[in-house]
C-alpha positions as CSV (number, residue, x, y, z in Angstrom):
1,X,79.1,-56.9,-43.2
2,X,82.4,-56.0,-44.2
3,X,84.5,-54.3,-40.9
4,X,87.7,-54.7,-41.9
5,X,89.6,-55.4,-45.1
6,X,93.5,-55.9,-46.5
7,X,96.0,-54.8,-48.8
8,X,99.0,-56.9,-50.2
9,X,101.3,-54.4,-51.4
10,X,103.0,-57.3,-52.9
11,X,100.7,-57.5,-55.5
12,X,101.9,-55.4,-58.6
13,X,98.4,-54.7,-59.7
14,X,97.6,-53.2,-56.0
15,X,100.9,-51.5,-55.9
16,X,100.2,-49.7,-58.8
17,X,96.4,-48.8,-57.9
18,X,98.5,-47.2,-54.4
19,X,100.9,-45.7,-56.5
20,X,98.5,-43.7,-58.6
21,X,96.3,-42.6,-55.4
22,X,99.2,-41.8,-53.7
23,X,100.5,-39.2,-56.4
24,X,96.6,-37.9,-56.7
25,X,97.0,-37.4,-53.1
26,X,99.9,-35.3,-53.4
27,X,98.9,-33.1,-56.3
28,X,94.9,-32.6,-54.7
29,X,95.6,-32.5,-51.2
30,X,98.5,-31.2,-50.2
31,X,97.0,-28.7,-48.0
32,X,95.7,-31.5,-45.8
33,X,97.2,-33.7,-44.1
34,X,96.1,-36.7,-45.6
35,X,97.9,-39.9,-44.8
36,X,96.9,-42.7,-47.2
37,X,97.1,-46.6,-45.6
38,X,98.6,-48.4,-48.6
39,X,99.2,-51.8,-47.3
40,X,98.0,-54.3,-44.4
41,X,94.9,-54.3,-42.5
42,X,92.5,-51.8,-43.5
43,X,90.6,-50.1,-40.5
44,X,87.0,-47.9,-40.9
45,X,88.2,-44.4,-40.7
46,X,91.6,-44.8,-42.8
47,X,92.1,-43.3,-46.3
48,X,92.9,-45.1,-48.9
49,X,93.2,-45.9,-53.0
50,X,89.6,-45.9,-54.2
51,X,88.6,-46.6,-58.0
52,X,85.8,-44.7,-59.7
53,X,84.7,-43.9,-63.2
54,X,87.0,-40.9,-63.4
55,X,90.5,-42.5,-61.9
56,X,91.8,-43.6,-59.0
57,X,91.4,-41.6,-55.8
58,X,92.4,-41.7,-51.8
59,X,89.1,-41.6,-50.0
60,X,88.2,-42.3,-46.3
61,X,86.4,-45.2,-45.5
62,X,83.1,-44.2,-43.8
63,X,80.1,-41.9,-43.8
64,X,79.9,-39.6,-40.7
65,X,76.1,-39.9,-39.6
66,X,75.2,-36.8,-37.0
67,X,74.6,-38.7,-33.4
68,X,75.4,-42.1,-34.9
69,X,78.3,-44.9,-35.5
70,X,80.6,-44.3,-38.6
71,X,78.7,-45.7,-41.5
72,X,80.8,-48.4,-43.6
73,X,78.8,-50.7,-45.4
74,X,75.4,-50.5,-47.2
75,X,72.9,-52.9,-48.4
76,X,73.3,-53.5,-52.3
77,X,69.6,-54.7,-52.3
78,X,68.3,-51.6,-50.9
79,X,71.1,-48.8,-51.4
80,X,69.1,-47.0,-54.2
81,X,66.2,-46.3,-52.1
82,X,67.6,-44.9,-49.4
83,X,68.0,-41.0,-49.0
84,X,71.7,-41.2,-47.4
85,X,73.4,-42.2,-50.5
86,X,70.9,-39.9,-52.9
87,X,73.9,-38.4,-54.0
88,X,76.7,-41.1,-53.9
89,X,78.3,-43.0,-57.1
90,X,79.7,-46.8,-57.5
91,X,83.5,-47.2,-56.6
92,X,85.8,-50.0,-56.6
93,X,87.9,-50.9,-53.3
94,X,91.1,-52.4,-54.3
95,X,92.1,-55.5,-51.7
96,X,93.7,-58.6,-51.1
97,X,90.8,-60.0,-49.2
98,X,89.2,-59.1,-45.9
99,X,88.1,-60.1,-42.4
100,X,85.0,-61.2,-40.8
101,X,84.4,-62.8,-37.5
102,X,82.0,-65.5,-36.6
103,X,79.6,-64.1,-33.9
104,X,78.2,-66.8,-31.8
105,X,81.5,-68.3,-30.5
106,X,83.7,-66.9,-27.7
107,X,85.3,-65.6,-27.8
108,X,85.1,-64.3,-31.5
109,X,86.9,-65.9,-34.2
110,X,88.2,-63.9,-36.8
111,X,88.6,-65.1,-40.5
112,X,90.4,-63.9,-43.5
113,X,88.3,-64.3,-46.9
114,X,90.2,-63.7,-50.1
115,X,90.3,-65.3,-53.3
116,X,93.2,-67.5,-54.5
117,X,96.4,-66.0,-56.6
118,X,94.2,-62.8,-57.0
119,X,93.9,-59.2,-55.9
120,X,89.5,-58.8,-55.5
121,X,87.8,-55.2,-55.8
122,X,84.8,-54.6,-53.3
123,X,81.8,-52.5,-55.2
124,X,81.3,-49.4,-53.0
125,X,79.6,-46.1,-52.6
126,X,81.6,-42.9,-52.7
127,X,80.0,-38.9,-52.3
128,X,82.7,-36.0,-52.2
129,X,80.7,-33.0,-50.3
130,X,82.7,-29.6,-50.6
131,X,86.5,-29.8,-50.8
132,X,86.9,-32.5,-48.5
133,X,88.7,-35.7,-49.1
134,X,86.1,-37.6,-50.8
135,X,84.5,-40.7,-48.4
136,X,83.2,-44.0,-48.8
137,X,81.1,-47.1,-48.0
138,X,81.4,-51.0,-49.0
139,X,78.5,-52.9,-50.5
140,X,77.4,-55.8,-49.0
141,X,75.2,-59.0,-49.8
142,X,73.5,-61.6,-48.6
143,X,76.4,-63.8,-48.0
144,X,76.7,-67.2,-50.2
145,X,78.6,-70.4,-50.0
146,X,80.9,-71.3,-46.8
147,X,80.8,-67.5,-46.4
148,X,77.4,-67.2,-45.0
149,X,78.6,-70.2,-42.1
150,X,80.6,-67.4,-40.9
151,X,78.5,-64.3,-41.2
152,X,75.0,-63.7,-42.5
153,X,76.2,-60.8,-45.1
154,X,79.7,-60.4,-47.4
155,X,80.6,-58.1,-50.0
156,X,79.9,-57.7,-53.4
157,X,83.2,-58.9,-55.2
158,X,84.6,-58.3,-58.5
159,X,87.5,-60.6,-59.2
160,X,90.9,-58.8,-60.9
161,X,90.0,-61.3,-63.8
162,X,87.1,-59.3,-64.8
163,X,89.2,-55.9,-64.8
164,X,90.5,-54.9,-68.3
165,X,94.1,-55.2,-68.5
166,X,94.4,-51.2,-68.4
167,X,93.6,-49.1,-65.7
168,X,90.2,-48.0,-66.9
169,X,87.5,-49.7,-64.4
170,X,84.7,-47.3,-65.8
171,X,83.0,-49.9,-68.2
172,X,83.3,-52.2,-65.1
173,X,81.1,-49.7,-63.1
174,X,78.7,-49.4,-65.3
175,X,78.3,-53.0,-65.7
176,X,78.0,-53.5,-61.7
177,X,74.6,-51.6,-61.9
178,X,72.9,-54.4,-64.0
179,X,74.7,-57.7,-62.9
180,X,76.9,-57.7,-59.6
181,X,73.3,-58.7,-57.6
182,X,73.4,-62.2,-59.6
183,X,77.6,-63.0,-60.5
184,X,79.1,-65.2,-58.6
185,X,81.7,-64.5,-56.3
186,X,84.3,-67.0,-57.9
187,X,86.1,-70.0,-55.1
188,X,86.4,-67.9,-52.2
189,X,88.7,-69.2,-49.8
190,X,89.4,-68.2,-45.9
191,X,91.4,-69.1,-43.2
192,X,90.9,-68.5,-39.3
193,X,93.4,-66.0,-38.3
């Protein structure tokens, strides 16, 4: 489960992802309001930079389900076989780290997972439907390591160290189809917050 996620802007690489959403944002929506969060915690709902194969977008985070709960995360095990995201494509979610809280204490306790010195990118699902402001969801995982004491799912991971130098995540997109189920999600640390 991913609920909530952050972004660093002190982080050059993050502050240029913004940057270059940001000025997509002005050229393709400027007849929308669209307010994009740059920095700090990241709620369900809020639009924000978004990677995909064709350049760097703001989306909103979330998949509005008629008579349900915002939809924000799906299963990376099962997400191919399942009709909502029939016509959806991989992303990349730029961030510093995110949250997660441990359940079965009370009251809740919140942690921060990120990985050390590094900006992370969570694999995700995007779908543009019309002329809207394109949306999307965060893959998740069976959790592994010290992560799964905290919560029983995380998401799937790509450290920066696997993105190539420029901004062209498209090979790394592809490659997330074959391998992300199996790559290990590098020394993830966390703190209680």
């Amino acid at each position: 489960m991913c609920g909530r996620y952050y972004i660093e802007i002190s982080d050059e690489e993050l502050r240029e992802i913004s940057k270059s959403a940001q000025n997509r944002a002005e050229l393709s929506y400027r007849d929308m309001s669209v307010e994009m969060k740059k920095e700090g915690e990241i709620y369900p709902s809020n639009v924000v930079p978004v990677i995909t194969s064709d350049g760097i977008f703001p989306m909103k985070w979330g998949f509005e389900m008629a008579g349900k709960k915002l939809l924000i995360n799906a299963r990376f095990e099962t997400w191919g076989s399942k009709q909502t995201y029939k016509n959806c494509k991989l992303c990349l979610v730029p961030a510093s780290g995110y949250y997660e809280w441990k359940a079965d204490t009370d009251p809740k306790v919140k942690f921060k997972f990120y990985l050390e010195g590094q900006s992370l990118f969570l694999a995700g699902l995007y779908r543009q439907k019309d002329d809207d402001i394109p949306k999307f969801v965060i893959l998740t995982r069976e959790a592994v390591g010290e992560a799964a004491e905290i919560h029983h799912r995380m998401p799937v991971i790509l450290p920066s160290k696997v993105v190539p130098e420029k901004l062209d995540y498209s090979d790394m997109i592809t490659d997330l189809t074959i391998t992300e189920a199996d790559r290990p999600t590098g020394q993830i640390s966390f703190d209680i917050i």
